[in-house]
N, C-alpha and C positions, 0 to 999 in steps of 0.2 A: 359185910363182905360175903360173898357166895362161896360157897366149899367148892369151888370147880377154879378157886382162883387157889387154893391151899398149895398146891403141888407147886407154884412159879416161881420162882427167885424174887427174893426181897425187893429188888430193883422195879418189879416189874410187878409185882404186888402191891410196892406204893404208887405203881404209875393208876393202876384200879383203884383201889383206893382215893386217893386223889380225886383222879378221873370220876368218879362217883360221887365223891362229896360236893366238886364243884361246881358238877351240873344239877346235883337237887339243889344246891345254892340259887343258882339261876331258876329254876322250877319258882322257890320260893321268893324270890328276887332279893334273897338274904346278900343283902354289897359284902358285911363284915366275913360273913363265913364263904364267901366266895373267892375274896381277896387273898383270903387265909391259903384255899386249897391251890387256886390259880398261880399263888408262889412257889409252891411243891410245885407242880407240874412245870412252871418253868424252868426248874433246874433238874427232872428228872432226864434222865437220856434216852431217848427215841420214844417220847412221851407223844412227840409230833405223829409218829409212825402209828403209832396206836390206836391216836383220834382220827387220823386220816382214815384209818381203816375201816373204825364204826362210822365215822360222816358217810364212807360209800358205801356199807353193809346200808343206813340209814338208807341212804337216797335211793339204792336198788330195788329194796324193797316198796318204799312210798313213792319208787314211779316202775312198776316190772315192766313197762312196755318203755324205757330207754326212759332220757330226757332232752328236751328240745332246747332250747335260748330262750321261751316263756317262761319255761318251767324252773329254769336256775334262775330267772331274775326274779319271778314268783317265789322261789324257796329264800331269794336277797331280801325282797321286799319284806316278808314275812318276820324273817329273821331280825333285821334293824329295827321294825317299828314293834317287837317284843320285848326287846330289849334296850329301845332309847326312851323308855320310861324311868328305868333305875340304874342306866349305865350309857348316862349319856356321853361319856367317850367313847360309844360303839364305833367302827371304822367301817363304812359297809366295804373299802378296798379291800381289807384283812377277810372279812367274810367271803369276799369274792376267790383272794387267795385260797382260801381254804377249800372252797366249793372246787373250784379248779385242779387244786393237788389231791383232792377224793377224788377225782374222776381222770386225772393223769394228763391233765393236759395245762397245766400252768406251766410257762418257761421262766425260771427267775433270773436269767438272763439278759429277756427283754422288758422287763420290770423295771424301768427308773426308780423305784424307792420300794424296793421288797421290804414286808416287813419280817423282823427279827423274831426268833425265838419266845421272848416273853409275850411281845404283842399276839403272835399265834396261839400260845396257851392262855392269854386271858378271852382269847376271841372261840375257839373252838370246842367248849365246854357252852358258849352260847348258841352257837349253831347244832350242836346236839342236841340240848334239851328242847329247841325249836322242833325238829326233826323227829323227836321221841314225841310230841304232839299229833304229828299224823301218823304214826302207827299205834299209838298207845299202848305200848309195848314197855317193860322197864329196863333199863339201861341194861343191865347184868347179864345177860345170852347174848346181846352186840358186843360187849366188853370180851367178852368167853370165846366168840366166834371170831374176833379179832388179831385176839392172840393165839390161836388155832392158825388161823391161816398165815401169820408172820414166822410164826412155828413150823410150819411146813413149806412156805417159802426158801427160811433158811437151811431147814435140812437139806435140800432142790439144790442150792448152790455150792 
């Protein structure tokens, strides 16, 4: 855990934590220790918030001239066939949700079968470690710059 994550509340220090451990999981295609952290993250609270945040720090970055409809079904394609080697329950719908609520425009409204909570935490620790491939970057300054800005978000309101 990085000293920049010390000052956070417990809550939100196991959401990093977590969040960390279950995407080097994925890195490593470790199932057992994945399973492990992807559980915490499902019952942590606004753990969703947090990876949404790094997915679109992520995707900002690995595309700064926007992204088009190639480019999200290239970062889909990408993402499922990384991950349907050793997880092959991947859902490319859920990664699509995902991709969608980083970039603010999913309606789960008109969603006939949104997926829930847990399916999003086992799915979005796989689309970041995806994503941390093409920046080569490590996780811990998206984690840092995430809760930074949900932080200054909520003071704003």
């Amino acid at each position: 855990m990085t000293t920049t994550w010390r000052h956070l509340p417990a809550p939100a220090r196991e959401i990093a934590v977590s969040a960390a451990e279950a995407v080097a999981a994925a890195q490593e295609q470790n199932v057992q220790a994945y399973d492990e952290a992807v559980a915490r993250l499902a019952t942590a609270e606004r753990a969703g918030l947090v990876l949404g945040a790094v997915v679109r720090l992520l995707l900002e970055e690995s595309h700064p001239d926007g992204l088009d409809g190639d480019d999200v079904r290239g970062v889909l394609e990408r993402s499922v066939r990384g991950a349907a080697g050793w997880r092959p329950d991947v859902d490319p719908h859920v990664l699509l949700v995902l991709l969608a609520g980083a970039l603010g425009v999913y309606d789960p409204d008109g969603d006939e079968s949104p997926p829930g909570p847990p399916a999003l935490a086992a799915h979005a620790p796989l689309l970041v470690a995806d994503l941390l491939t093409v920046t080569g970057r490590p996780l811990d300054g998206y984690l840092t710059a995430a809760f930074a800005e949900i932080a200054r978000a909520e003071r704003q309101d």
